[in-house]
N, C-alpha and C positions, 0 to 999 in steps of 0.2 A: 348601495348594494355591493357586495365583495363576494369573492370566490379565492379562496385558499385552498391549494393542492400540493405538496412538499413545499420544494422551493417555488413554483409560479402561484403567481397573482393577479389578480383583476381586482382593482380596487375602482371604485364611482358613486364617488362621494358628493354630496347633496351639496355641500360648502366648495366644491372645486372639481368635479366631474375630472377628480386626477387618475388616468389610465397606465397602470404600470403591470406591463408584465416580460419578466428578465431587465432588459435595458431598454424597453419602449417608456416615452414620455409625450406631451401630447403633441411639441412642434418639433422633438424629433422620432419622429415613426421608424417605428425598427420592431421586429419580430426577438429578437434576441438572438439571429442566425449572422456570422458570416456573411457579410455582404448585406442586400438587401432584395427580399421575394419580390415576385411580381403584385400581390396586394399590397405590400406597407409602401413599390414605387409610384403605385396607383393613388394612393392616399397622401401620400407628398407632395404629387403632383397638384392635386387641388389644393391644399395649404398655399401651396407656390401661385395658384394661378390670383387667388383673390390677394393674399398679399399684392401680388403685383399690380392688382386692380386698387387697390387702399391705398399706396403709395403716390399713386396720381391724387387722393382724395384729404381734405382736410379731419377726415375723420381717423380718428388714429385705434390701433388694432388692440382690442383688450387684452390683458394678460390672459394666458394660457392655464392658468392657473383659477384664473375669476370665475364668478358663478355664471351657470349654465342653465338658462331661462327656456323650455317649453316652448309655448307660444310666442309668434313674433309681435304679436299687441303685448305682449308683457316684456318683449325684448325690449320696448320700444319706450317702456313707461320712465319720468324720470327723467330723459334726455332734454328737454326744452321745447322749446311752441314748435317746430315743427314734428316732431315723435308725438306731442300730445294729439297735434291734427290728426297724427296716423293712428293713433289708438283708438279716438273719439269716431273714426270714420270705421274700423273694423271690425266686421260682423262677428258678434261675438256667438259661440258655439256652445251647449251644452254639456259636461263631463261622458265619458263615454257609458256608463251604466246607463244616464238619464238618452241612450238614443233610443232604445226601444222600450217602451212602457209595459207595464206587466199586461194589456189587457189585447197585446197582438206588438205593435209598431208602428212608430209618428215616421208617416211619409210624407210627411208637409210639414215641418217646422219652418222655413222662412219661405215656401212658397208663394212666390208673386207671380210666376208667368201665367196665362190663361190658361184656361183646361183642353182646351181645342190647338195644342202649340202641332203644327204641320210631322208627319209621321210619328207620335206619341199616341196611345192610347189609354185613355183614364175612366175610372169607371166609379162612382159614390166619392170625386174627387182623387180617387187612388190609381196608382200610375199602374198599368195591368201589364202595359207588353208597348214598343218602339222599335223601327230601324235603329241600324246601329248608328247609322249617321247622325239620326233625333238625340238618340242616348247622348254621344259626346256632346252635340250643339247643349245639351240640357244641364249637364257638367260643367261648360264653359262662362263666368260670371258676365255682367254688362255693369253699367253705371246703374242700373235698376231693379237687376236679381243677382240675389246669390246662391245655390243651389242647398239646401237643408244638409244636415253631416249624413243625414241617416243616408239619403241617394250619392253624395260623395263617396261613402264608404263601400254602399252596396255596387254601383258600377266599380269603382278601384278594385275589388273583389271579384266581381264575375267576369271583368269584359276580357279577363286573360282567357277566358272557355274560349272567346272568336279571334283575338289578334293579340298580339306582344303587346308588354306593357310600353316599351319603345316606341311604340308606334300611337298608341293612344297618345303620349307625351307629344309627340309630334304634332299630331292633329289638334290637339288643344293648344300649344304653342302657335303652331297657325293661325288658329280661331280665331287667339288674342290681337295677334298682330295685324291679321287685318282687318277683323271689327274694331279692334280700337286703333288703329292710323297710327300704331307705335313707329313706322316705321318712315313715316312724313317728318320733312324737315319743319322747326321750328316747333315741336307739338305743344296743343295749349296746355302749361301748367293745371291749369284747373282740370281738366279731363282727365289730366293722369293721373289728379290728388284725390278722382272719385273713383276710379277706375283700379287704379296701382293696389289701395289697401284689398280689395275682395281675391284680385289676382294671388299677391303674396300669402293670403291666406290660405287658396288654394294649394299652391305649392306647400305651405306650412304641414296642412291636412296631411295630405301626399307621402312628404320626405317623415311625416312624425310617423304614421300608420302603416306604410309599405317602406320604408326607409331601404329594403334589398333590393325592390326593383331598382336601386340607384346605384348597385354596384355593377351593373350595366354601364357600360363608358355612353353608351349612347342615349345614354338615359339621361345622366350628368352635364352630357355636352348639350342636349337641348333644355335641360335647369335653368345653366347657365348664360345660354343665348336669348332666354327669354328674362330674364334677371339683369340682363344689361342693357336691352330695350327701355327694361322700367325705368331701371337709374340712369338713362342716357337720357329719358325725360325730366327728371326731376332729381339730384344728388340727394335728399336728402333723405330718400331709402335704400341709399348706401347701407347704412347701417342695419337696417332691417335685414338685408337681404344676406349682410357678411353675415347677423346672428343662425341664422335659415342655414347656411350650408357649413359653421362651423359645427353646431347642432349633429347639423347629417353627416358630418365626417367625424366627428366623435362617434357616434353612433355605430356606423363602418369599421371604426378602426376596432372598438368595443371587440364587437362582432367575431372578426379576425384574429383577434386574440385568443376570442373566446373558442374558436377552433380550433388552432393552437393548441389547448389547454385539454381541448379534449384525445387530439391525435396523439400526445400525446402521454394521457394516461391508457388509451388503448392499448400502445404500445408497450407500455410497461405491463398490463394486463395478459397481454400476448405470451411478452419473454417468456411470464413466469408458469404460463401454464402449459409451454412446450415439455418444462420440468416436472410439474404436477401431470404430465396426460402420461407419459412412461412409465413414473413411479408411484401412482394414486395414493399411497400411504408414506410417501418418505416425507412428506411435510403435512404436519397436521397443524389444524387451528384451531382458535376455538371464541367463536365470537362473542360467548360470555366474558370469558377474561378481557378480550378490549372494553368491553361497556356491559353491565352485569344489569344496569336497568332498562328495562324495558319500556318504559316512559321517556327515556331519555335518547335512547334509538329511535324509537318515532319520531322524536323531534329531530332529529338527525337526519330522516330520512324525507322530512317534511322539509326540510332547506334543499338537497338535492333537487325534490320533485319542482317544488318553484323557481330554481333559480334554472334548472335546464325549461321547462316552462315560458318562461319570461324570453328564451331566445328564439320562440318558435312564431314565425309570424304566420300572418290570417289567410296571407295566400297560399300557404305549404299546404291547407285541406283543400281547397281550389288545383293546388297542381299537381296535386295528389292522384287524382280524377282526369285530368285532360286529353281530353282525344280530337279526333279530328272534328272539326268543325265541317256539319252537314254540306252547308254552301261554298264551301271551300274543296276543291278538287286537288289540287296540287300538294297541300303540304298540310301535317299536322298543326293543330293549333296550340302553339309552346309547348309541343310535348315533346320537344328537340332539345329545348330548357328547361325542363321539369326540374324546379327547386325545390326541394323539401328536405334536407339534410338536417335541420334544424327537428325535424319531424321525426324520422327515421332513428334519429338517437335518443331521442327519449321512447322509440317505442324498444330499441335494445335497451335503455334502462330498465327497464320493466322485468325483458328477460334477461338479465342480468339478474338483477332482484329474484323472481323466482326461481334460478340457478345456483345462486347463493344458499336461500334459504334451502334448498335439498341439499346441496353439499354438506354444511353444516351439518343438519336431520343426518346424514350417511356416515358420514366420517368416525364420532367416537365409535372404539371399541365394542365399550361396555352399553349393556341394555338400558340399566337405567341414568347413562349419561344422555343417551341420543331421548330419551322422553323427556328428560329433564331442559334440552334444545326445542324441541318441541314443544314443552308446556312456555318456553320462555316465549316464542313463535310467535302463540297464542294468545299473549297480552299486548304484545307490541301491535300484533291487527287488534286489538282491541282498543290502544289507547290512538294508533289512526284512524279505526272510525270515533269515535271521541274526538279526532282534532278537526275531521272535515278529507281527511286525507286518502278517500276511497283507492286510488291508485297502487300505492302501496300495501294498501287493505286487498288489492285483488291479487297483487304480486305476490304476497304471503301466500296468502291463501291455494293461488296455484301453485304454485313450491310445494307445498307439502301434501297436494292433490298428485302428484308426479306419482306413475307406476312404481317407480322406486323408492320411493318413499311409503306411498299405501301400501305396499306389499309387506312390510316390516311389522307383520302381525303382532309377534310379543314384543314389539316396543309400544306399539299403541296399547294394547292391554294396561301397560302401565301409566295410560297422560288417562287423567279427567279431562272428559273431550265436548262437558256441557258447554263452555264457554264458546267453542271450535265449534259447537252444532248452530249455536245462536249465529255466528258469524258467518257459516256459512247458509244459515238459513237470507238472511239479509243481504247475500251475494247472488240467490238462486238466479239462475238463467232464466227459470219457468216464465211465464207469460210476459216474455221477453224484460227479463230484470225488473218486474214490477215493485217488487222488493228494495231494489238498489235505488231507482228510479224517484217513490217517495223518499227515500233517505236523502236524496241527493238535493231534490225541493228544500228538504227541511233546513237541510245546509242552507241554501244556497238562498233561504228566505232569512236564517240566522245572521249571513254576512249581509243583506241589507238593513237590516238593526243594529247591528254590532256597536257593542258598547266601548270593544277591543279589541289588536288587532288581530288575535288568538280567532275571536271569532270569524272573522273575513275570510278566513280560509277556509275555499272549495277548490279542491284537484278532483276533478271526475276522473271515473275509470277509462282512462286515455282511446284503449280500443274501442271501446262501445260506443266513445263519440267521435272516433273515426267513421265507422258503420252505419252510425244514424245520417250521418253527413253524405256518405256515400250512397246511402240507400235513396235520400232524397235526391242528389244530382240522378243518379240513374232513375227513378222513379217517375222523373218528370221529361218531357224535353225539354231543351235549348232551346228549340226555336218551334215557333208555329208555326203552319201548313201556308202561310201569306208571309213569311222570309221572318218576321217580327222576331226580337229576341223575346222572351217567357218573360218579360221580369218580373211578376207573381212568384215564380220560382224564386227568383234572386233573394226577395225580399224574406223568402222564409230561411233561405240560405245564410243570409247574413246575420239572422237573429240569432241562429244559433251559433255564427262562428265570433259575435257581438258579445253574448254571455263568456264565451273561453276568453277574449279577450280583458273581460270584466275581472274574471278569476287570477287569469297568469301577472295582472299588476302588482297582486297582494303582497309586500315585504312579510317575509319571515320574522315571525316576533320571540323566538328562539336563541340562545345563547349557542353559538355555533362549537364545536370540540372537531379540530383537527384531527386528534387523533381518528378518531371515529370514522369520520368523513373519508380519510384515508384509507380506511381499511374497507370500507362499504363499497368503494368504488375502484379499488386497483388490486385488492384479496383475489388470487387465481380462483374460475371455479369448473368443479366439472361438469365435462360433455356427458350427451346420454350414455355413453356405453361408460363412462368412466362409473358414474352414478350409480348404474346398473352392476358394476364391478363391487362397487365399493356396498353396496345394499345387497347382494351375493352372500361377501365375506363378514358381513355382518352378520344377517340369518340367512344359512343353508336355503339353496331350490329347493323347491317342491315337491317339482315333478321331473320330468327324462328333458321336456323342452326347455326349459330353465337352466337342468344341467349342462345340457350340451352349450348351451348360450354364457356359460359359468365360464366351460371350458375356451370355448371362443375369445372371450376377453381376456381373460388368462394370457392367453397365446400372443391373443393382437399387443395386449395393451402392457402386459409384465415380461410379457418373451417366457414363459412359462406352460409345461404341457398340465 
């Protein structure tokens, strides 16, 4: 996966997981800044600590450059009879679509403990509601269970609603160490050879699915103390474990970049619309001239929506929501760390997107240039719903629903507006997007057949599965009337945040255009009054309240009576 924006880059590549952007490389971390930020000294810092652990160890550290393996049973394969022992002992896990079944959700894939496990409560075999204490004991493996992905994922998910992800990490790091005696001298090889593979796999889970709770230092620092238990029992998951946390600090560093890259197209975003809010007509544009097809812009705008996508993790709808925890008197529950920035910018993508497109709708002159923007509008939401790409499909669409824009009577007069009526009939809001809702099944039944990757792609309408999400956390509670966390809740919670996670994987199967990309995402656009200025001077108010609102912009926005 790549990301090109003028001169920076994010390259991550399948054959070398090579991260470059300005003068970052992967063992030497650097933002491209003078000096060095408080995240790239964060991210060195680990590089340094495990080198420094490897150095003591006969295992020698792979090139920086070499492939970058997923799972640590796959890290693991290939290395000699003892990697083979670890692979042959490690509980293997399912792909993430195959965790919840079309017909509800498998809460028992590798279930072995009894149904009557002390503060747990199960009902037709299904886990219904537990103390929170139950929950993590039920998280934490033994020599004889492993806990199913579907309940790893759904706790990792919910339990930030009662306490810090810090703090879970802690308690499971406990757990291990003293049900399993890691921390006795001489521990028997055999124990830790049945015990080590389920643990590491845990973390694997963990650092691959939530990989930002780890940019918590105190998150990292109990990883790594529980990671050195293992291999202080036994060196020859060394190697496992250095795969685990280069993995995770590729990942992070990824990440960081990928901030980076955003702040600063904001920025250049910014400059230039200090210039465009003064003088609403002294730069015109016209985003036919960058890209004239409108098949070709969808696809363009289908790489944005997944690759900002792909950086939103599963807890940002979780923190999204957070508040105080019922049984908690003193302090919110992580809503002091409320992380969703990764969220938050693709929901400004959006309004960005339909910003743009009414800017554009405003700006020409001429009547029948700005219909002829309009008729272009038109296919490009046509040929995103065609690719699966509802988001975009509703960003149009609200663009050119804008007061300023509808109000531009004899320019519509001129679009054939059948295509516009079908699109936004299969947009309708009415009985709460039933319309959208089937379309988005049909997708989303298309990507599990897919013959190709064109079909795999499902971007839902990003708000409405905010909304749905939100409505379920508030809909239900957190906990029941006898202290119990809900987790019936949870489980419906994750299914749905399990599908987004399904979708946000899907590589873009589109030939990417710079140019384009460029322009989609750094073109100044205008604010409402600007909009409203600019759809004014295009056709004349109406009425006396229009006028005077004519004249108001006029004043504010051109220095003009």
């Amino acid at each position: 996966m790549g990301m090109e924006y003028g001169n920076l880059k994010i390259v991550c590549t399948s054959s070398g997981n090579q991260i470059t952007v300005s003068c970052l490389m992967i063992r030497n971390i650097g933002c491209g800044k003078i000096g060095m930020c408080q995240k790239c000294e964060q991210l060195t810092k680990h590089f340094q600590w495990f080198d420094s652990k490897m150095s003591n160890s006969e295992i020698a550290l792979p090139s920086a450059s070499g492939p970058v393996v997923a799972e640590v049973s796959k890290a693991a394969a290939g290395t000699g009879t003892a990697c083979d022992h670890f692979q042959e002992r490690m509980p293997q896990t399912p792909p993430f679509a195959a965790m919840f079944d079309s017909s509800g959700y498998n809460r028992n894939l590798y279930q072995t403990k009894e149904d009557d496990c002390g503060g747990l409560y199960y009902h037709d075999n299904n886990l219904l509601s537990g103390s929170l204490e139950a929950l993590i004991q039920h998280l934490v493996p033994n020599v004889d269970y492993y806990p199913d992905r579907t309940y790893i994922f759904t706790f990792l998910l919910s339990s930030r609603l009662f306490m810090h992800p810090y703090e879970v990490m802690a308690k499971v790091c406990h757990l291990c160490t003293e049900q399993q005696r890691l921390t006795e001298p001489g521990l028997d090889k055999n124990r830790i050879r049945k015990i080590a593979p389920k643990i590491l796999q845990l973390l694997t889970e963990w650092t691959e699915t939530f990989p930002y709770d780890f940019r918590d230092e105190r998150m990292m620092r109990n990883l790594k103390e529980l990671a050195q238990r293992i291999t202080s029992g036994d060196e020859m998951y060394w190697k496992n474990v250095q795969q685990l946390l280069q993995n995770l600090i590729r990942k992070l560093a990824t990440v960081s970049q990928y901030e980076e890259v955003l702040a600063k197209i904001n920025a250049t975003s910014t400059d230039r619309f200090t210039v465009l809010k003064t003088k609403p007509q002294s730069i015109q544009r016209d985003i036919i001239a960058v890209c004239n097809d409108p098949y070709m812009l969808a696809q363009q705008l289908t790489h944005i929506e997944l690759e900002r996508l792909n950086y939103i993790g599963p807890e940002e709808f979780v923190q999204a929501f957070v508040q105080k925890d019922p049984l908690d008197n003193d302090k919110s529950c992580y809503g002091d760390r409320k992380k969703t920035r990764h969220l938050e910018a693709y929901v400004e993508w959006f309004n960005r997107l339909s910003y743009l497109v009414a800017t554009e709708i405003c700006m020409p002159v001429k009547k029948k240039h700005r219909a002829k923007v309009i008729e272009y509008f038109i296919d490009v939401a046509r040929e995103c719903f065609n690719i699966g790409n509802f988001n975009s499909l509703m960003a149009i669409i609200s663009g050119m629903n804008m007061s300023s824009v509808s109000r531009l009577k004899k320019t519509w007069a001129k679009v054939k507006t059948a295509k516009f009526d079908i699109l936004e009939h299969q947009m309708d809001p009415s009985s709460n997007f039933y319309n959208y809702r089937t379309a988005l099944r049909g997708a989303a039944q298309r990507s599990l057949t897919a013959h190709s990757s064109r079909e795999k792609i499902v971007i839902p309408f990003f708000s409405l599965l905010i909304k749905d999400i939100y409505f379920l956390n508030e809909g239900c509670a957190s906990r029941l009337p006898n202290g119990h966390v809900n987790f019936e809740k949870f489980w419906e919670l994750a299914k749905q945040v399990s599908e987004f996670m399904t979708w946000k994987q899907v590589e873009c199967p589109f030939e990417r255009d710079r140019k384009i990309l460029q322009y989609l995402l750094t073109v100044p656009v205008f604010s409402d009054d600007a909009l409203y200025l600019a759809s004014y001077e295009s056709e004349s108010p109406e009425n006396h309240i229009e006028k005077d609102r004519w004249k108001t912009l006029r004043s504010t926005l051109l220095g003009r009576v």
